[in-house]
N, C-alpha and C positions, 0 to 999 in steps of 0.2 A: 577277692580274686580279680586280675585284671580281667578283662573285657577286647576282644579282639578286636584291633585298632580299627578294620576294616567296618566291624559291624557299630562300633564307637559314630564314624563318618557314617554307614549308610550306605556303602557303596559297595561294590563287588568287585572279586580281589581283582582282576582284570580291568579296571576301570582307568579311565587316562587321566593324566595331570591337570586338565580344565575341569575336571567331574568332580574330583578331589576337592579344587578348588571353591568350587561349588558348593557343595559339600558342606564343609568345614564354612565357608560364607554364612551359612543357612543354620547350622547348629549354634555356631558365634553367637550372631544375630537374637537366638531364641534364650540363651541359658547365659551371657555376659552377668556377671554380679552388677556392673554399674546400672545396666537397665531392667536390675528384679533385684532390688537392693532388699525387699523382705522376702527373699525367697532363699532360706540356708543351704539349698540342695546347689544352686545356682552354682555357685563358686568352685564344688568340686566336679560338674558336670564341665564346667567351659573349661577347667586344666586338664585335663583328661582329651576333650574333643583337641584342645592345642597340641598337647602331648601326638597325639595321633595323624596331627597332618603336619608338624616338624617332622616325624619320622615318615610318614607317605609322601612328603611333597621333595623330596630328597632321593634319588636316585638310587646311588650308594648305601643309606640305610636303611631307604625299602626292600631293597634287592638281598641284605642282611635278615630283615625281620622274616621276610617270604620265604627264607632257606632256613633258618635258626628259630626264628618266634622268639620271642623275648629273653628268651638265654644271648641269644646272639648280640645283643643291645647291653646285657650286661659291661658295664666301666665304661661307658659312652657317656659324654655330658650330654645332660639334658638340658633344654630351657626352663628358670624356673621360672611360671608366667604367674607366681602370685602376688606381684604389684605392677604387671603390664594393666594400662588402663587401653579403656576400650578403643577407642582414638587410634592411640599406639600402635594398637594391634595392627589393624588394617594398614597404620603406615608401614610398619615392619613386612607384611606380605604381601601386601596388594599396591602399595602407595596410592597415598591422599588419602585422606578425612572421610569418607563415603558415608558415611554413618554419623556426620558430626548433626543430623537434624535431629536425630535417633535420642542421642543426650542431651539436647537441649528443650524435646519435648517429654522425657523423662518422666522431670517434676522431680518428687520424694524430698529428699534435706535442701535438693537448689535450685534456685530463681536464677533469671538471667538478668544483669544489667546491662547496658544497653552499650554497647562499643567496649568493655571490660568481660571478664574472669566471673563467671557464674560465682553468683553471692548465697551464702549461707540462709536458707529461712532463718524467720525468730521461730523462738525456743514456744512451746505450745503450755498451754496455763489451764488448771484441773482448779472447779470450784466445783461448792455446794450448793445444794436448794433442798430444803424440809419442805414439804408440802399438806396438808392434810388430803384426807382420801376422797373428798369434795371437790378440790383444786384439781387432783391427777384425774378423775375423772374428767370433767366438765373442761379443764386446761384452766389456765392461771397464765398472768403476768408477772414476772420478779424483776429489782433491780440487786444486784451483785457487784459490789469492788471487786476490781481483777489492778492487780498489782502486777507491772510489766513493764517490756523496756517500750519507750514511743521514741519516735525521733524527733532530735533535738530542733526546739523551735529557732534558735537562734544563727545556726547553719542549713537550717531545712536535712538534717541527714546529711550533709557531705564530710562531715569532719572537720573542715578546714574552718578558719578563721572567714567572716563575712569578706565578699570582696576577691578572695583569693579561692585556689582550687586544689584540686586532685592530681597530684602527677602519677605518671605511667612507672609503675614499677621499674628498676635499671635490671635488674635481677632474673625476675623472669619475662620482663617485655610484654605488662598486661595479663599472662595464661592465670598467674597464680599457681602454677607448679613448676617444679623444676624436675628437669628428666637426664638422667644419665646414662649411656650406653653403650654397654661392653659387646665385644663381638667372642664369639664362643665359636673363633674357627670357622669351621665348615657348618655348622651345626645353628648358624642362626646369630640373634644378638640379644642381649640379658635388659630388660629396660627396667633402671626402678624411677619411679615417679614420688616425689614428694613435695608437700606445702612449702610454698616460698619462704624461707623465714626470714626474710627483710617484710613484706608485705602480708604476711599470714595467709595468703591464700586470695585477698581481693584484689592482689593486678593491678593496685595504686597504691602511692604512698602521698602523706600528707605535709608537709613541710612545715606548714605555718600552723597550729593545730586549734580549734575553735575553744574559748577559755570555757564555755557552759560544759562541753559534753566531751574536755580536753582529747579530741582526735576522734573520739567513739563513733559521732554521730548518734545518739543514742542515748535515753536518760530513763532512769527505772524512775515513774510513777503510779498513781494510783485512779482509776480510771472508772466510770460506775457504768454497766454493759446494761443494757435493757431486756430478759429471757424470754423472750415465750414459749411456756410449756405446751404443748399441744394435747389436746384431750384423748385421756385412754393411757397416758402414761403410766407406766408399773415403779412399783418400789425396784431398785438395781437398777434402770438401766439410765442411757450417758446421752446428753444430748451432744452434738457436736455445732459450735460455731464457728464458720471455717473464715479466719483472717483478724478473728476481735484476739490473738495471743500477742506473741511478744512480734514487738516491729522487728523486721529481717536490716542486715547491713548491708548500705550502702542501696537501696532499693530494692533487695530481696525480697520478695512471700513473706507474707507475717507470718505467724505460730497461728493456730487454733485454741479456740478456747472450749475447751470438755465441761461439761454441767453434769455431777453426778446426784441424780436424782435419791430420793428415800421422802416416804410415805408415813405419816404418823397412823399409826393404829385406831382403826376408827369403836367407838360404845359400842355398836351394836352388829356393825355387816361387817363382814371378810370377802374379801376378793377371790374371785377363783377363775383365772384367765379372763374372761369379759363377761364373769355373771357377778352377781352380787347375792350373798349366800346370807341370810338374818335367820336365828335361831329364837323360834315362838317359842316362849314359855308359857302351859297352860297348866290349871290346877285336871287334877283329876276328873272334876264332877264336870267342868263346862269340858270337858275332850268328852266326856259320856251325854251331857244332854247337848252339847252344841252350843256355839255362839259366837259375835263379831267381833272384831277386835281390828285396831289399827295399829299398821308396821310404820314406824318413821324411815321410809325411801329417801335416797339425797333429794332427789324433784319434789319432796312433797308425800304426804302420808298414801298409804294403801288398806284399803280395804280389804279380812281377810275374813272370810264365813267358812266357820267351823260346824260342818254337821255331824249330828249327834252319831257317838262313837268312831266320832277321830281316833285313828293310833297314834301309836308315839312313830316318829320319824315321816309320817305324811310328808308330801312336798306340794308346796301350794308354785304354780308359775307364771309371771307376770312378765310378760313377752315387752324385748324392749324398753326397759326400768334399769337396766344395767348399763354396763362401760364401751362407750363408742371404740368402736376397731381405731386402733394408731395406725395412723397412715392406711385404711380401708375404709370400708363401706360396711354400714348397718350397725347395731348396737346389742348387746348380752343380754341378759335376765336377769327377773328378780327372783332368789328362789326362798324362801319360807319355807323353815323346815319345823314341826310342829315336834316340840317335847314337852313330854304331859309329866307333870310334877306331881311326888307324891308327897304326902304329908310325912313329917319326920316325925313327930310330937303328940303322942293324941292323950285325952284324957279319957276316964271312964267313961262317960255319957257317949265319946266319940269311939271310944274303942265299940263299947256295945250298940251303937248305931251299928257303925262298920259289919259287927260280926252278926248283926239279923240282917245286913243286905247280900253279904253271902249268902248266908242260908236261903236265901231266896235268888240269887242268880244262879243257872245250872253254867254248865258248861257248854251248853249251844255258846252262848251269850260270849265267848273266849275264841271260838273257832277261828283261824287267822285263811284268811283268803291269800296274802303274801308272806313273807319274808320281811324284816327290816330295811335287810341290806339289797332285797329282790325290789323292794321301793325306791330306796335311792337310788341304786342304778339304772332302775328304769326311767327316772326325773332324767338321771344326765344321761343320757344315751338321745333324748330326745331334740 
């Protein structure tokens, strides 16, 4: 359902033609697609905010909408504004560029070259790193091939043959688009905007064209990046190198280069956010009389004293033995979680050991002071 145009702008229906103006200035401004180009909502908020000050900013069709509402507007052409670029706009309503800083500090798909037609970034390049769970914790060093475009040594990136240059588009005169515009009456003017197609969009053309990188300025090779993983890294996530992707044309922003991390499964510990979790195996008899035993820690072995009548799932905690905060301060734990083994196997001599030490444990000797599960959660709550 549409959205009353009034409350679209912001303004109240009695409001004058500079408020209006205003208005629609301020919403443009905030929701244009060109400067929230990852924002989907964008594009149908700003046709809508335009939608509504072509018909407020217009005498005759305010003065229709105020009496009728949008019935009244029925078989009226509208502007379609789904290829006015932002630029445009402003010159269509306000005249001049006011906002041309707006899009050139932007960023997102383009770089500015310098006296020409904002240049394409290079295309961004997705590699891998294996790590062992040693390395993500403590951080690691890698080098990585990244296969990408660089600019061509031979032209330095211009295209052109050494010696000779870059000429100024005839076409579009440098912009790199071409803009055409119908007037719709009373009612405004239709602008569509599109890539130059003598010069594709970079606002020069090259005449004489460079025989290594024939025109491109640009040459896919093969290139070895230096990584550092920083400590505390998890299995999934991405590191970002911003500028080692693909070289942009004609001086544009490179690509970025993404690192997606993964973790080899370690013998013995599992990860759990920034602790490190090792599962004691103990026979039955040393969990009942008690005894030491050493945990292989990444840093170095740990010391873990078992007294007599350990249960199964005890948690033993060794404060900072674990995984340094990514990008924070301070370090996880170690936790040791104690499971007491029972014999699968027995023979007679062990069967009937077994069955005269029941007969002599009662059941005090059983009595459980927690929970299994009332013990771990109290280890991790801590």
């Amino acid at each position: 359902m549409k959205r009353d145009y009034y409350d679209v702008l912001g303004v109240r229906r009695d409001a004058g033609q500079d408020e209006i103006k205003k208005a629609f200035r301020r919403v443009a401004r905030e929701c244009h697609p060109d400067v929230n180009p990852d924002d989907p909502d964008c594009e149908a908020q700003f046709k809508e905010a335009a939608e509504a000050y072509e018909v407020l900013s217009d005498a005759e069709t305010r003065a229709v909408y105020d009496r009728y509402g949008f019935d009244g507007l029925k078989g009226r052409s509208m502007t379609d504004f789904e290829h006015v670029g932002f630029n445009d706009l402003f010159n269509i309503f306000f005249g001049g560029g006011m906002f041309d800083s707006v899009l050139r500090d932007a960023g997102g798909m383009w770089g500015s070259a310098a006296g020409g037609a904002p240049q394409p970034r290079g295309d961004d390049v997705e590699t891998h790193v294996r790590l062992t769970l040693a390395e993500s914790v403590f951080g690691a060093s890698r080098e990585v091939e990244v296969t990408a475009d660089v600019p061509c040594d031979t032209c330095g990136g211009s295209g052109a043959r050494p010696g000779t240059g870059r000429d100024t588009c005839p076409q579009c005169h440098g912009s790199g688009r071409m803009r055409e515009v119908s007037s719709l009456g009373g009612f405004g003017q239709f602008i569509r905007t599109s890539t130059c197609s003598l010069c594709r969009g970079q606002g020069s053309i090259v005449q004489d064209p460079c025989e290594s990188c024939r025109g491109a300025g640009r040459l896919r090779a093969t290139r070895t990046v230096t990584v550092d993983v920083p400590a505390g890294i998890a299995d999934g996530q991405r590191l970002r190198l911003g500028g080692e992707g693909g070289a942009g044309a004609q001086g544009g922003r490179a690509g970025d280069l993404y690192v997606a991390i993964s973790v080899e499964p370690h013998e013995h510990l599992v990860r759990d956010g920034d602790d490190l979790v090792y599962r004691l195996d103990v026979t039955m008899a040393d969990a009942a009389l008690g005894t030491k035993v050493y945990v292989p820690a990444l840093d170095g072995d740990v010391e873990v004293e078992l007294k007599p009548g350990t249960q199964p799932g005890e948690v033993k905690r060794f404060r900072n033995r674990g995984v340094p905060a990514l990008q924070g301060h301070g370090r996880g734990d170690l936790l040791v979680v104690v499971n007491v083994q029972v014999p699968r196997h027995l023979d007679a001599r062990q069967r009937e050991a077994l069955e005269q030490f029941a007969e002599l444990t009662g059941s005090a000797n059983y009595e459980a002071d927690q929970s299994f599960f009332d013990k771990v959660r109290a280890v991790f709550r801590q």
